[in-house]
C-alpha positions in Angstrom: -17.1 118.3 -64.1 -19.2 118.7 -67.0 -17.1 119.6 -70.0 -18.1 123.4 -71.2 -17.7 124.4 -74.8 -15.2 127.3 -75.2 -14.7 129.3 -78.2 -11.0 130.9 -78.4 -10.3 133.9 -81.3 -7.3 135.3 -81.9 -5.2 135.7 -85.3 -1.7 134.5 -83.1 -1.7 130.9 -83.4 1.0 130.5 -79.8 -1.7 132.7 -78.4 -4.8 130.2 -79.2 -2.4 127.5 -78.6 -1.5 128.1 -74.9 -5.0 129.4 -74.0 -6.4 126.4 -75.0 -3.5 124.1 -73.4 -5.0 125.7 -70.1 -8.5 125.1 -71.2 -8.0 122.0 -72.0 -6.4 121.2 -68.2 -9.4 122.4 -66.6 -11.4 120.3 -68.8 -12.9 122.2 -71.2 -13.9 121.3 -74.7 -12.1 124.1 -76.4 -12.9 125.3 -80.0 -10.7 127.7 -82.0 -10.8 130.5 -84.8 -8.3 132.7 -86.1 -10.4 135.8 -87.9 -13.8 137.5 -87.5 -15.7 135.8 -89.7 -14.5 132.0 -88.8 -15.8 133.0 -85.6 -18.9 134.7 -86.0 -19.7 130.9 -88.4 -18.3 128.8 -85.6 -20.1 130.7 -82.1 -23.5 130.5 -84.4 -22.8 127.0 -85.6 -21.2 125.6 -82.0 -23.1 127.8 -79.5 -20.1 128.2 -77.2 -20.8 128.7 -73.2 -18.1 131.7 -73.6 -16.2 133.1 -76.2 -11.8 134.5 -75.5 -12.7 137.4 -77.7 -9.0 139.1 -79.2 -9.7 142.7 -80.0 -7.9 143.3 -83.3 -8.7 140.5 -86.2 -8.8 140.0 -89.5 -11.9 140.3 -91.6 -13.8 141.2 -88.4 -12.5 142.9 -85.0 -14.0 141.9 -82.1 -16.1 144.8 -81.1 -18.0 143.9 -83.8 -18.2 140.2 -83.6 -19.5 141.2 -79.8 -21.9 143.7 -80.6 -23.6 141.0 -83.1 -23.1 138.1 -81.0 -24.5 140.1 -78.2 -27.4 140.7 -79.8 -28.2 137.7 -81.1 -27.7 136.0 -77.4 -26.4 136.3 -73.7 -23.1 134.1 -74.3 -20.5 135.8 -72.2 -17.2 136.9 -73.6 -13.6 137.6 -71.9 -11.9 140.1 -74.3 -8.0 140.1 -74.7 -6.4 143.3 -76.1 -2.9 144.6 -76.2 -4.5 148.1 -75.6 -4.4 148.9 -72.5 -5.6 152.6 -71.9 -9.2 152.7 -69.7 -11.2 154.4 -73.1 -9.9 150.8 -74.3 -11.0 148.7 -71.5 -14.3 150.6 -71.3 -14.9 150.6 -75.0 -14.7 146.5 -74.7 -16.9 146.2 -71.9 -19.3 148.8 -73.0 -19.7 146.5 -76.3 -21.1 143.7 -73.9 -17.8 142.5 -73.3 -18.4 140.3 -69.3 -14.1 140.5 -68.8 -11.6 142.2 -70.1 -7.8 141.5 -70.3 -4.8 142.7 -71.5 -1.5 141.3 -73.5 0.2 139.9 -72.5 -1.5 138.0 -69.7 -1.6 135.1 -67.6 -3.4 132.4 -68.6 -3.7 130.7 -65.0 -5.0 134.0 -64.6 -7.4 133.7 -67.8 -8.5 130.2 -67.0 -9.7 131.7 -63.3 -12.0 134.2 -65.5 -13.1 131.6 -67.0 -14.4 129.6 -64.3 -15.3 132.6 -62.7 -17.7 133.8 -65.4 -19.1 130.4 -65.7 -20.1 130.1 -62.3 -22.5 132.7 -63.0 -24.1 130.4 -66.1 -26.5 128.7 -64.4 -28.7 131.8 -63.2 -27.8 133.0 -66.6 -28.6 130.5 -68.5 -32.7 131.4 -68.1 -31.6 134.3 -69.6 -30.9 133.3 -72.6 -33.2 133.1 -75.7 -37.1 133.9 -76.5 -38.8 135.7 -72.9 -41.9 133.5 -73.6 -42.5 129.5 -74.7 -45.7 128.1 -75.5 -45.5 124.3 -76.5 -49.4 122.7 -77.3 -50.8 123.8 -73.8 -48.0 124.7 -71.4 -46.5 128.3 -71.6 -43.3 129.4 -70.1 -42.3 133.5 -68.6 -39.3 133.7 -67.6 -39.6 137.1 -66.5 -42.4 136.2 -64.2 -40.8 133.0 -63.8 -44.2 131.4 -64.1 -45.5 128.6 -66.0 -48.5 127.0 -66.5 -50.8 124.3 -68.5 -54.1 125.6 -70.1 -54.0 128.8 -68.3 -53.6 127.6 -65.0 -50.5 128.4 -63.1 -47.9 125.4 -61.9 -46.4 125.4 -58.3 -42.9 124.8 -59.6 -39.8 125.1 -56.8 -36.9 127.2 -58.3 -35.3 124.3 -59.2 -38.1 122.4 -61.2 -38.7 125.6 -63.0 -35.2 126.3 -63.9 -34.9 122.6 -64.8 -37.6 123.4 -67.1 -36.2 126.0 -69.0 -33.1 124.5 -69.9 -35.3 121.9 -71.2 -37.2 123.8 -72.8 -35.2 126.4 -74.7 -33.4 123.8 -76.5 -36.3 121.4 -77.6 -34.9 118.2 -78.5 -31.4 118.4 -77.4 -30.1 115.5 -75.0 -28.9 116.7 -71.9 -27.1 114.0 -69.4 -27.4 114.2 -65.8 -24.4 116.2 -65.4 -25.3 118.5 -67.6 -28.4 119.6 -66.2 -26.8 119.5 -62.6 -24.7 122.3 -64.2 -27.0 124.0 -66.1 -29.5 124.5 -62.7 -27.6 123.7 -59.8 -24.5 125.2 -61.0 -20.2 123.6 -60.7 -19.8 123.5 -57.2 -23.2 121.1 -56.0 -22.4 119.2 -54.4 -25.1 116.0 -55.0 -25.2 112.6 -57.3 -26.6 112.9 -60.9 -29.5 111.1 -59.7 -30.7 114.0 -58.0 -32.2 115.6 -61.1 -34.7 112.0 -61.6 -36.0 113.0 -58.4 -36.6 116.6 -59.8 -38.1 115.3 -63.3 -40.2 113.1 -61.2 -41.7 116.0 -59.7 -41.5 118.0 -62.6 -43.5 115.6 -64.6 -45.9 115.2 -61.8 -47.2 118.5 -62.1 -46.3 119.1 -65.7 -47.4 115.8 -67.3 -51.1 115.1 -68.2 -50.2 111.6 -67.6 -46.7 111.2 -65.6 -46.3 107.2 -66.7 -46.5 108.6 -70.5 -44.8 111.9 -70.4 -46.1 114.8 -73.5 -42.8 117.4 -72.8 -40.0 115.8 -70.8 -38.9 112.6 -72.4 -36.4 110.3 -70.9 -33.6 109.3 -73.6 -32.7 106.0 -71.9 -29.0 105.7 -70.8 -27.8 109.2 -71.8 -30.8 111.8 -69.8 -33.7 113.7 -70.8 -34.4 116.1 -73.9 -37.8 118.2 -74.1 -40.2 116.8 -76.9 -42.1 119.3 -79.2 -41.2 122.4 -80.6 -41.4 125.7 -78.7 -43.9 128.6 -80.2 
């Protein structure tokens, strides 16, 4: 399994510590901050696929760090709380909140959000940043779900064009096979990492003026594939 960055908040240090102990068992590359503002720096910095939000922090409580995190992205957030009244509950998800649990709690329970929340990512994850890329001649919608080089529309599968996306929302990161597996295809496929060169072979076969010498999807040999060029 591919290991997922998650960002834990809470001003109790056991708290933090035994989250992430269970984190950490299910494989997780697990990040921690104990006030508002550390965590606001580190989920802009770190870009976390989830944030354990606590509800009551110094310097910064965590409706606020979700209402701005929220805004700035989609990155889905379990909130802890010792409050437990259902104004409480439905002021946390109402702040964009995707889970909401309360102290004390279990945290086989927690990590099964987790996993639950992130199965979710990979639809999600086209979600996520600008609605529109153009790069030299290709454009991107992602509401439409439609792409297309100098105007003219590509026949992309589902997969190619969420493989696509990924790509191209982050220009210039490295993603490894597993990653993008992930990322598009989601934990539980069920295939070899060698399945996504059969999709960038496609990909580029369509997307590429010239497939042997690729302009957008580059291979970064023995690691994976990164999209070249900035995004507009």
């Amino acid at each position: 399994m591919v290991s997922r960055k998650i960002l834990v908040v809470d001003d109790d240090v056991k708290t933090v510590e035994l989250v992430k102990l269970y984190l950490d068992r299910d494989g997780y590359h697990v990040l921690t901050a104990y006030d508002g503002n550390e965590a606001l720096e580190l989920a802009r910095q770190s870009h976390p696929d989830l944030i354990v939000l606590d509800l009551m922090l110094p310097g910064c409580d965590g409706l606020e760090i979700c209402h701005q995190l929220k805004n700035e992205s989609d990155v889905p957030i379990i909130m802890l709380t010792a409050r437990t009244t259902e104004d409480d509950k439905l002021t946390g998800l109402d702040s964009g909140a995707d889970d909401y649990m309360t102290k004390p709690f279990s945290p086989r329970e927690l990590a099964a959000r987790v996993r639950a929340v992130l199965r979710r990512l990979p639809e999600e994850a086209l979600q996520r940043g600008p609605e529109e890329i153009k790069c030299s001649d290709l454009a991107i919608n992602f509401p439409k779900r439609e792409a297309s080089i100098k105007g003219k529309a590509l026949q992309l599968t589902p997969a190619e064009f969420k493989l696509l996306g990924v790509l191209a929302k982050e220009p210039g990161r490295v993603f490894s096979r597993e990653q993008l597996i992930s990322m598009v295809f989601g934990y539980d496929f069920e295939g070899f990492d060698r399945t996504i060169d059969v999709h960038i072979l496609n990909l580029r076969r369509k997307l590429e003026p010239d497939p042997n010498h690729p302009k957008y999807i580059k291979t970064v040999y023995g690691t994976g594939y990164k999209f070249a060029g900035s995004a507009e």
